[in-house]
C-alpha atoms as a printed R data frame, in Angstrom:
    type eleno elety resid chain resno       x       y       z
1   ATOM     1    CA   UNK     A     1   4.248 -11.565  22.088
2   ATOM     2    CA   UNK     A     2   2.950  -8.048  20.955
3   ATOM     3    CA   UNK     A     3   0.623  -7.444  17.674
4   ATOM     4    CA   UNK     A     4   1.260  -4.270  15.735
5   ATOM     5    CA   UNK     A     5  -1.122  -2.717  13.473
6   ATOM     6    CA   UNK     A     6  -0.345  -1.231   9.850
7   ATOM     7    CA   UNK     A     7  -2.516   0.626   7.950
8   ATOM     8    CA   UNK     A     8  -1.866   1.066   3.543
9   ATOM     9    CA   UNK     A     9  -4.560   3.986   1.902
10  ATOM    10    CA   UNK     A    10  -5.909   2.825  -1.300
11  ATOM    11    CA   UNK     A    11  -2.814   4.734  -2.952
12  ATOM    12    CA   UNK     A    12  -0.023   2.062  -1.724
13  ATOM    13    CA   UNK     A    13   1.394   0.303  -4.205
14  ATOM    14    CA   UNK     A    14   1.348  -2.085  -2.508
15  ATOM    15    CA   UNK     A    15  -2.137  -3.074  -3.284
16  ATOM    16    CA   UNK     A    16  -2.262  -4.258  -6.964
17  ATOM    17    CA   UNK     A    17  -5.404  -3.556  -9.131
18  ATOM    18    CA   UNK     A    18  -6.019  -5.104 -12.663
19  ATOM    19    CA   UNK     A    19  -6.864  -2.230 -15.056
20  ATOM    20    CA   UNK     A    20 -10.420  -2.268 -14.624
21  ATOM    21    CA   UNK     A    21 -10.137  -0.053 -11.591
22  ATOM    22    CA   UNK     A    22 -10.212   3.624 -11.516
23  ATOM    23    CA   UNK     A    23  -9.455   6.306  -8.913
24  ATOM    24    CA   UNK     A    24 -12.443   7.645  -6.897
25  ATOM    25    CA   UNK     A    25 -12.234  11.901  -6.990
26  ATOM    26    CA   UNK     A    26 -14.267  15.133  -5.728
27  ATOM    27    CA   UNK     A    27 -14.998  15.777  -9.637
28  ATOM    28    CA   UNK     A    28 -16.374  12.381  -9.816
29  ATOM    29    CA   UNK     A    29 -18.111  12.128  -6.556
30  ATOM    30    CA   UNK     A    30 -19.192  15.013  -4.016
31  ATOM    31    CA   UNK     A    31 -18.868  12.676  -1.036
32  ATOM    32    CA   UNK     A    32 -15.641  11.644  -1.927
33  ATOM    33    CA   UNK     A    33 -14.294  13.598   1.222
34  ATOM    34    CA   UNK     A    34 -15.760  11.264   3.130
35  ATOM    35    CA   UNK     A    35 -13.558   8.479   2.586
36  ATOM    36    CA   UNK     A    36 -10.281   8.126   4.165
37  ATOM    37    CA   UNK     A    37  -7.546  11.353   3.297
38  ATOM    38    CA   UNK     A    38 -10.480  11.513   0.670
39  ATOM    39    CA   UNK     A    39  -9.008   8.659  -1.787
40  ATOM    40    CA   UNK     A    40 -10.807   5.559  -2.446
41  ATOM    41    CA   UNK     A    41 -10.572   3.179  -5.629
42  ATOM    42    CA   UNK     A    42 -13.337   1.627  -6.985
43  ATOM    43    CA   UNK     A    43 -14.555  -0.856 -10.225
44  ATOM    44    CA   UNK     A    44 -18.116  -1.312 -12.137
45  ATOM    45    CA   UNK     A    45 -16.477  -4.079 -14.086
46  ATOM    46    CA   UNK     A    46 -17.395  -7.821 -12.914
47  ATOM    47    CA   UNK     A    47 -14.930  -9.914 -11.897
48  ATOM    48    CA   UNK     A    48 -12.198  -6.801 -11.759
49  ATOM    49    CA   UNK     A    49  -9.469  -7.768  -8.878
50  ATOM    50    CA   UNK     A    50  -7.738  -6.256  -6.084
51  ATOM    51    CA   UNK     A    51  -5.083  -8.201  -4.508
52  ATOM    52    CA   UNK     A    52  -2.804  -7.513  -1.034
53  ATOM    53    CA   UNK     A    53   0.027  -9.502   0.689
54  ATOM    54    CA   UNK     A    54   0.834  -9.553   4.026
55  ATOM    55    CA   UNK     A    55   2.751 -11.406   6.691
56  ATOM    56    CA   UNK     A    56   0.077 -11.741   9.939
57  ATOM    57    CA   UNK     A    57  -2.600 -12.925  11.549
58  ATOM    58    CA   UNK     A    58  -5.669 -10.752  11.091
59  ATOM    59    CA   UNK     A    59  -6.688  -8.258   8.187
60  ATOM    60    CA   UNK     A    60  -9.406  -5.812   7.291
61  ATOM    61    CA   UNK     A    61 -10.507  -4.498   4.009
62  ATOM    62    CA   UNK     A    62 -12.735  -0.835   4.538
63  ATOM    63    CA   UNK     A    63 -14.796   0.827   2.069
64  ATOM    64    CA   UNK     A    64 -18.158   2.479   1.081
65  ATOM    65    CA   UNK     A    65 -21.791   0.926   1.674
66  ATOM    66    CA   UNK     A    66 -24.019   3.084  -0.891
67  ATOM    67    CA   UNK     A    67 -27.146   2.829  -3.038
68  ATOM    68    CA   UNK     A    68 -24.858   1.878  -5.672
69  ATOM    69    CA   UNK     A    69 -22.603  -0.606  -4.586
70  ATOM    70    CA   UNK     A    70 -23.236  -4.629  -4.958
71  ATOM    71    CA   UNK     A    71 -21.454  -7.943  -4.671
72  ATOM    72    CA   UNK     A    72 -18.193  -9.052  -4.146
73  ATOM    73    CA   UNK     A    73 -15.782 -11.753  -3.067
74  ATOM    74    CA   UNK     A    74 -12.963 -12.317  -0.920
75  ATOM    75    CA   UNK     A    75  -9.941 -15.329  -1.625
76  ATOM    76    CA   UNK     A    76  -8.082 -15.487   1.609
77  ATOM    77    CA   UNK     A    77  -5.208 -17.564   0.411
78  ATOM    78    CA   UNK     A    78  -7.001 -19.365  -1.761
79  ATOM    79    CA   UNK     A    79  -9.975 -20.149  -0.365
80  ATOM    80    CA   UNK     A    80 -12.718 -18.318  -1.651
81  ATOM    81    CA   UNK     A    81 -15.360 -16.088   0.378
82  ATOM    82    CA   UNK     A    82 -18.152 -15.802  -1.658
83  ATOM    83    CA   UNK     A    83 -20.695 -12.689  -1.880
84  ATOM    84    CA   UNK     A    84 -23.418 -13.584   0.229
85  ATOM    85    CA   UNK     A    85 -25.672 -10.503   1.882
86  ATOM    86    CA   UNK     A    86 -22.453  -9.876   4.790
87  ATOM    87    CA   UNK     A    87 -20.400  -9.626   1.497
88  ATOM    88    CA   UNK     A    88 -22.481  -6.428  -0.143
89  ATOM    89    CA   UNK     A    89 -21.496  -2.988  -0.529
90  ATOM    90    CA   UNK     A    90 -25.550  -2.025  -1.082
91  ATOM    91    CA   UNK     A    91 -26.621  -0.063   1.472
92  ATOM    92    CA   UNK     A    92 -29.429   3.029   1.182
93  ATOM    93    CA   UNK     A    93 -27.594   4.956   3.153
94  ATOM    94    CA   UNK     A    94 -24.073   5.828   2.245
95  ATOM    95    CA   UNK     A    95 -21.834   4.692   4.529
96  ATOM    96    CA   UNK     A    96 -18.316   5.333   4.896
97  ATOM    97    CA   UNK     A    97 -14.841   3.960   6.280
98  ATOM    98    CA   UNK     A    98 -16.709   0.422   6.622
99  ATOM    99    CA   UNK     A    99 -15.456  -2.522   7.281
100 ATOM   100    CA   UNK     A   100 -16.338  -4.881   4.130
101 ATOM   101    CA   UNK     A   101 -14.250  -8.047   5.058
102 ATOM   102    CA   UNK     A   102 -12.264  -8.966   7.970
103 ATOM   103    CA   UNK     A   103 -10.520 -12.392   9.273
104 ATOM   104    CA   UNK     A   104  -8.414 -13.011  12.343
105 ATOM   105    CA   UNK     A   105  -7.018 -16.116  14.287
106 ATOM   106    CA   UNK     A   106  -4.930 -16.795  11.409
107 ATOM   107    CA   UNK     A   107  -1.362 -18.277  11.044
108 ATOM   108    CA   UNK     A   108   1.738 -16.097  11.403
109 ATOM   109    CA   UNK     A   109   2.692 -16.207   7.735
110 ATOM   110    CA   UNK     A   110   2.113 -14.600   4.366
111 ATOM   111    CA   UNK     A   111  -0.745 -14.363   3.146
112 ATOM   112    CA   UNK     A   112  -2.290 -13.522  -0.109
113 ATOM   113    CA   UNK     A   113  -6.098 -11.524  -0.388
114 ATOM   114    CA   UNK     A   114  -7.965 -10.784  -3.193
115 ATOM   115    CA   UNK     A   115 -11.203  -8.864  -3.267
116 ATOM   116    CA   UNK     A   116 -13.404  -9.660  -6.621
117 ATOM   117    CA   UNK     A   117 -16.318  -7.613  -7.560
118 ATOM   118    CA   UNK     A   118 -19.207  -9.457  -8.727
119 ATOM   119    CA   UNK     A   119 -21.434  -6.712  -9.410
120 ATOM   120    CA   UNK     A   120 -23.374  -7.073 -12.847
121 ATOM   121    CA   UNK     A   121 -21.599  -4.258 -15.347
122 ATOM   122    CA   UNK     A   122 -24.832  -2.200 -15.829
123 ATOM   123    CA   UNK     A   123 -27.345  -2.898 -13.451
124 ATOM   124    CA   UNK     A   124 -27.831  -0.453 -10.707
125 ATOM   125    CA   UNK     A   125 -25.506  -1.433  -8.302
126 ATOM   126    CA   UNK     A   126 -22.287  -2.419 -10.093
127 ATOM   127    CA   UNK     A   127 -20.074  -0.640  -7.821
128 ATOM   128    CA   UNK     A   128 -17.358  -1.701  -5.224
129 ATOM   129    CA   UNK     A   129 -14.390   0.257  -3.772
130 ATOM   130    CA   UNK     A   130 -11.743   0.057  -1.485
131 ATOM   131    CA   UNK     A   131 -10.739   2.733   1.062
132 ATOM   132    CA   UNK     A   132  -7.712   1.313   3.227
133 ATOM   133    CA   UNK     A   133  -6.104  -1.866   4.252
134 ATOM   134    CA   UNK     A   134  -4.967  -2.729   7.808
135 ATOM   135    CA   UNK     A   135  -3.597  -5.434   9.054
136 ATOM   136    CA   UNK     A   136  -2.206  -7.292  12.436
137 ATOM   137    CA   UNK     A   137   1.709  -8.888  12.590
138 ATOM   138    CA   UNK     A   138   2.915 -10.831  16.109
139 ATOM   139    CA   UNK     A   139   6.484 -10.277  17.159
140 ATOM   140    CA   UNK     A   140   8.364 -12.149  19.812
141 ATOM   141    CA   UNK     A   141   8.770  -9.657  22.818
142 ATOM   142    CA   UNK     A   142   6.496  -7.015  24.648
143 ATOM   143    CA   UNK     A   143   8.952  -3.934  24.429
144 ATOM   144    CA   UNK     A   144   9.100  -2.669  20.494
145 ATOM   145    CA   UNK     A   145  10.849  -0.060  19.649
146 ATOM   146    CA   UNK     A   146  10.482   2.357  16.574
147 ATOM   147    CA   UNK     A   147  12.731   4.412  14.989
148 ATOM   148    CA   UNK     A   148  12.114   6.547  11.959
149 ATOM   149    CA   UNK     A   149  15.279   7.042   9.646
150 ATOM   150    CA   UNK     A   150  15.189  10.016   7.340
151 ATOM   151    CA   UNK     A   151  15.907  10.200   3.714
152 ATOM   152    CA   UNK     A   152  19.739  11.921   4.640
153 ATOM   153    CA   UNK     A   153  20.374   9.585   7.388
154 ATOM   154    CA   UNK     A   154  23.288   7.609   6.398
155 ATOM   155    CA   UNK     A   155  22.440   4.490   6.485
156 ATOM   156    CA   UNK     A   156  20.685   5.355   3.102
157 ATOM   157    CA   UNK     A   157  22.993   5.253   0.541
158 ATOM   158    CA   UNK     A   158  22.674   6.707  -2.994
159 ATOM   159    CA   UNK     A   159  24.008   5.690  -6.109
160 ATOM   160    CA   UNK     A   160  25.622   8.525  -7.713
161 ATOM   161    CA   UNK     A   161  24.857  10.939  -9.538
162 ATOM   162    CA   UNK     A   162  21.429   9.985 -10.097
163 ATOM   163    CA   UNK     A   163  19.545  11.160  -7.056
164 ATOM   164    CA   UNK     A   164  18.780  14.878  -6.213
165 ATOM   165    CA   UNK     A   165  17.366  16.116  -2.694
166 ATOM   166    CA   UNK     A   166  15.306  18.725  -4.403
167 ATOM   167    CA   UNK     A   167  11.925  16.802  -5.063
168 ATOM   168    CA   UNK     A   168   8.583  18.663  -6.288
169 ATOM   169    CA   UNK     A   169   6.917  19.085  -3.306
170 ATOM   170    CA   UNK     A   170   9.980  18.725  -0.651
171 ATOM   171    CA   UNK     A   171   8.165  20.938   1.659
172 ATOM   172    CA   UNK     A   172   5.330  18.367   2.327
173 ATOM   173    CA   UNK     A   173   7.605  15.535   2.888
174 ATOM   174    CA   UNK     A   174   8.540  14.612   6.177
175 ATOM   175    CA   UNK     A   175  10.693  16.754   8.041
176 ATOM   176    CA   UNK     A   176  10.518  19.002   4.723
177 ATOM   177    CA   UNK     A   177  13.538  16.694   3.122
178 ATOM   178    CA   UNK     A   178  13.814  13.661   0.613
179 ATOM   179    CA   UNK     A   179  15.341  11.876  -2.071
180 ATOM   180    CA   UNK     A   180  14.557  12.043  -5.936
181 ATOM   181    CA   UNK     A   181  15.768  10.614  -9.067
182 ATOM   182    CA   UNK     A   182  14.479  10.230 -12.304
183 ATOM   183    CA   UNK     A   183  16.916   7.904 -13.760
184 ATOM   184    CA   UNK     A   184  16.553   4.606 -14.861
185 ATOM   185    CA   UNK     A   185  18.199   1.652 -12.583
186 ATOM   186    CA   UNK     A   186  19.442   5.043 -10.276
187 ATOM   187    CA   UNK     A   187  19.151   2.798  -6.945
188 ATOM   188    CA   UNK     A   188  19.488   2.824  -2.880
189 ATOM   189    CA   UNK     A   189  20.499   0.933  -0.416
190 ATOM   190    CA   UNK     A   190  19.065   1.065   3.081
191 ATOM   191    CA   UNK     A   191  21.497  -0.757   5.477
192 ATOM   192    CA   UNK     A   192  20.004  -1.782   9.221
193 ATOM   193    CA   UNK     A   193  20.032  -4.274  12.331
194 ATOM   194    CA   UNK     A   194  16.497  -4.842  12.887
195 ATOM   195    CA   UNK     A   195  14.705  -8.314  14.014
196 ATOM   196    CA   UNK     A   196  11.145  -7.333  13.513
197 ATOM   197    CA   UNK     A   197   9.985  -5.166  10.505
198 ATOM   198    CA   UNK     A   198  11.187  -2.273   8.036
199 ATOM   199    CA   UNK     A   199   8.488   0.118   5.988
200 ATOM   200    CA   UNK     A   200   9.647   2.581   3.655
201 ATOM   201    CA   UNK     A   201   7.668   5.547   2.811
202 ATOM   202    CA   UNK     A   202   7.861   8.275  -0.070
203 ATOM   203    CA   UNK     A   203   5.320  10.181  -3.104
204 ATOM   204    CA   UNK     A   204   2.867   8.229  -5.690
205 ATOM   205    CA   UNK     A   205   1.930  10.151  -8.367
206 ATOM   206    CA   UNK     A   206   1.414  10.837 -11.840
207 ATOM   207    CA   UNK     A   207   5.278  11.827 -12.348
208 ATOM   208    CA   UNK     A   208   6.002   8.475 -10.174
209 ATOM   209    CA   UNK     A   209   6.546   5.000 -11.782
210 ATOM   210    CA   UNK     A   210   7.415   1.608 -11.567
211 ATOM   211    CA   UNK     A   211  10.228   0.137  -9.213
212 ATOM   212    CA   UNK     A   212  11.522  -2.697  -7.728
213 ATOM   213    CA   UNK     A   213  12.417  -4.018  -3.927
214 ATOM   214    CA   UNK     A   214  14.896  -6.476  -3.124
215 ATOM   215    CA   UNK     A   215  15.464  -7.447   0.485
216 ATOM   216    CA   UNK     A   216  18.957  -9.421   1.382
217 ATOM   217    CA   UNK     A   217  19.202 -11.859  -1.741
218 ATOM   218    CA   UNK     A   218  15.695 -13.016  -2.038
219 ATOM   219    CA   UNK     A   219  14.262 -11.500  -5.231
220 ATOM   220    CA   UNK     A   220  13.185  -8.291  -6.235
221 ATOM   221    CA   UNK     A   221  10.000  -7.602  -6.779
222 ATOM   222    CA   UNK     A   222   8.220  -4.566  -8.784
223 ATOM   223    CA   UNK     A   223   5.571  -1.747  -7.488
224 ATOM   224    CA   UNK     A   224   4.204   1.008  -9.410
225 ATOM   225    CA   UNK     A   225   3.568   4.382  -7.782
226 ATOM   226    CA   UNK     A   226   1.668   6.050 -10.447
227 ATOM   227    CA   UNK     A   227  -1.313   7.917  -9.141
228 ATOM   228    CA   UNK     A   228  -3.924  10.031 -10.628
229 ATOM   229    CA   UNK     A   229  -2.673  12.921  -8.224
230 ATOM   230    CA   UNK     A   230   0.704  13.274  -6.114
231 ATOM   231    CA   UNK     A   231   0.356  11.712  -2.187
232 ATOM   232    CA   UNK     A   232   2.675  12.103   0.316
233 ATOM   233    CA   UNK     A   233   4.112   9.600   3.097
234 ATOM   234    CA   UNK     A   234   2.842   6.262   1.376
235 ATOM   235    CA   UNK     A   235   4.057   3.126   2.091
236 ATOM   236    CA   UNK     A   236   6.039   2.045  -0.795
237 ATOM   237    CA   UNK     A   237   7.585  -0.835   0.748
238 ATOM   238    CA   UNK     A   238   7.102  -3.452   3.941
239 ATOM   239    CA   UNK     A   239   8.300  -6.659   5.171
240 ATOM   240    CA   UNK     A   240   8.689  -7.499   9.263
241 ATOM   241    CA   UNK     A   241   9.728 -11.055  10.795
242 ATOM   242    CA   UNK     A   242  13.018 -10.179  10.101
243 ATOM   243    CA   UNK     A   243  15.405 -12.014  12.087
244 ATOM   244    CA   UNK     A   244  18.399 -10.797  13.826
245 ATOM   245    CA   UNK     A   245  21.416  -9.095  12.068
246 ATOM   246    CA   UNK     A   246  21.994  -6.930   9.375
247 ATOM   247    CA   UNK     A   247  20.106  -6.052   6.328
248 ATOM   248    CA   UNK     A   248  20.165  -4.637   3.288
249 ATOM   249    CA   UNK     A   249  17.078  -3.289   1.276
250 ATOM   250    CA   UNK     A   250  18.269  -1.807  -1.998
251 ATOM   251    CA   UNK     A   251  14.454   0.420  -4.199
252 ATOM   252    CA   UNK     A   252  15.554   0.715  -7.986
253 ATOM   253    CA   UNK     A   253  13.522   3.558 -10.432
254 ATOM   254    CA   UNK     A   254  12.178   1.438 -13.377
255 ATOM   255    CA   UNK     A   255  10.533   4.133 -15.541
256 ATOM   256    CA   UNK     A   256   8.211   3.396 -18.010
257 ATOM   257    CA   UNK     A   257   8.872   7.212 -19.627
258 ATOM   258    CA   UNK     A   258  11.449   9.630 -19.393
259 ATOM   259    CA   UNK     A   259  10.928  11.643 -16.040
260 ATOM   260    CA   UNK     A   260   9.079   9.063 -13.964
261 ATOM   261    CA   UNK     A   261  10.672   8.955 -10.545
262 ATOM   262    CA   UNK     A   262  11.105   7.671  -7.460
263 ATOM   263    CA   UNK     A   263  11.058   9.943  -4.184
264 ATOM   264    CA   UNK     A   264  12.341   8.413  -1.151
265 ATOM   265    CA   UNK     A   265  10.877  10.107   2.018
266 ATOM   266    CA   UNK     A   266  11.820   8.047   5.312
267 ATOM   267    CA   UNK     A   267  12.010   4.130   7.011
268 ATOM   268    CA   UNK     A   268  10.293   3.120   9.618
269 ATOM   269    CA   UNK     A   269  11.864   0.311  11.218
270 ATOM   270    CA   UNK     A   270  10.744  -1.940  14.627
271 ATOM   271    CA   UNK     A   271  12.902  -3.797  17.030
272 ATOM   272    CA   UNK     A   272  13.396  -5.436  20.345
């Protein structure tokens, strides 16, 4: 067996907030550069909710331990975590990149994590934020391999006409090349043989929107990539414990407004 790590910023869609939450910033906050690629989310609001799947046995949630930061709660599947002193953000001196919930030993499965703030809305310490995710997957075998795929290899395929390979801000994706398309239901297809895991990577932003993911013929399912600011190389997309054969991941742009798009940048995928 081998365990791989991943690692989501705050930015991934795949970590849903309710609307209560806002994006952390240097206009907002002068130590804001202190947090991971300087990006953290964070809510006053009590009882405003963060939630994360993944498919593993061990997690971590990491944020900020300041003056103004209280309560909060963890469900791990369910079961509920509640806020005693271990489960605090309050700390009088600001500390950053912290660990503010962990769990390992746990089944090889999917799991479902939600993070609750209980802070009171107007006391002194209503605040909690979230900085990064990581978490741990087992695979059969103790020689992975991992290959990236770029946005022009072949085995992505675009639906014409609707995708361009002229994206604002080409030059900072990876290898200076992607996809883009702003039209709606414009889709691709990523084709592999893989028997571990697949990640696919492109931009959030505020010209980004909502889309969906369908693996093989289970169900799509719908992201949003809209962002405060544009990032670069964030995971838009994972799912590992494949099993052996060939696959087919088809991304679809579901704009909410004209010119929302979606900008592929590259897969990551793991085999043995």
């Amino acid at each position: 067996m081998s365990s791989v790590s991943f690692l989501i910023d705050d930015k991934s869609p795949l970590i849903h907030y309710d609307s209560t939450w806002a994006a952390g910033n240097s206009g907002d906050d002068s130590l804001a550069d202190q947090y991971f690629r300087g990006t953290f989310q964070t809510s006053i609001i009590t009882n405003s909710i963060a939630t994360f799947s993944f498919n593993g046995t061990a997690f971590s949630i990491y944020g900020a331990k300041r003056g103004n930061h209280g309560s909060y709660t963890v469900t791990v599947d369910g079961y509920d975590y509640v806020g005693y002193t271990a489960y605090s953000g309050q700390s009088n001196i600001s500390l950053f990149q912290q660990v503010l919930f962990n769990r390992s030993g746990l089944t090889q499965e999917l799991h479902t994590i939600s993070l609750t703030n209980t802070g009171v809305t107007g006391s002194g310490n209503p605040y909690v934020d979230i900085d990064m995710v990581t978490w741990q997957t087992e695979f059969n075998g103790t020689q992975l391999v991992t290959e990236t795929v770029d946005d022009a290899d072949t085995r992505f395929q675009y639906q014409e006409p609707g995708w361009n390979t002229n994206p604002t801000g080409v030059n900072l994706f990876n290898n200076g090349s992607g996809h883009s398309t702003s039209i709606s239901n414009a889709s691709v297809t990523l084709t592999f043989t893989v028997t571990e895991s697949v990640s696919v990577f492109g931009t959030v932003g505020p010209s980004n929107g909502l889309y969906s993911v369908s693996l093989d013929s289970q169900p799509a399912y719908q992201y949003n990539a809209s962002t405060y600011l544009t990032f670069y190389e964030v995971m838009l997309y994972h799912a590992d414990n494949l099993g052996p054969g060939q696959h087919q991941l088809t991304l679809m742009n579901l704009p909410d407004t004209n010119g929302q798009s979606l900008n592929i940048d590259y897969a990551q995928l793991i085999s043995r």
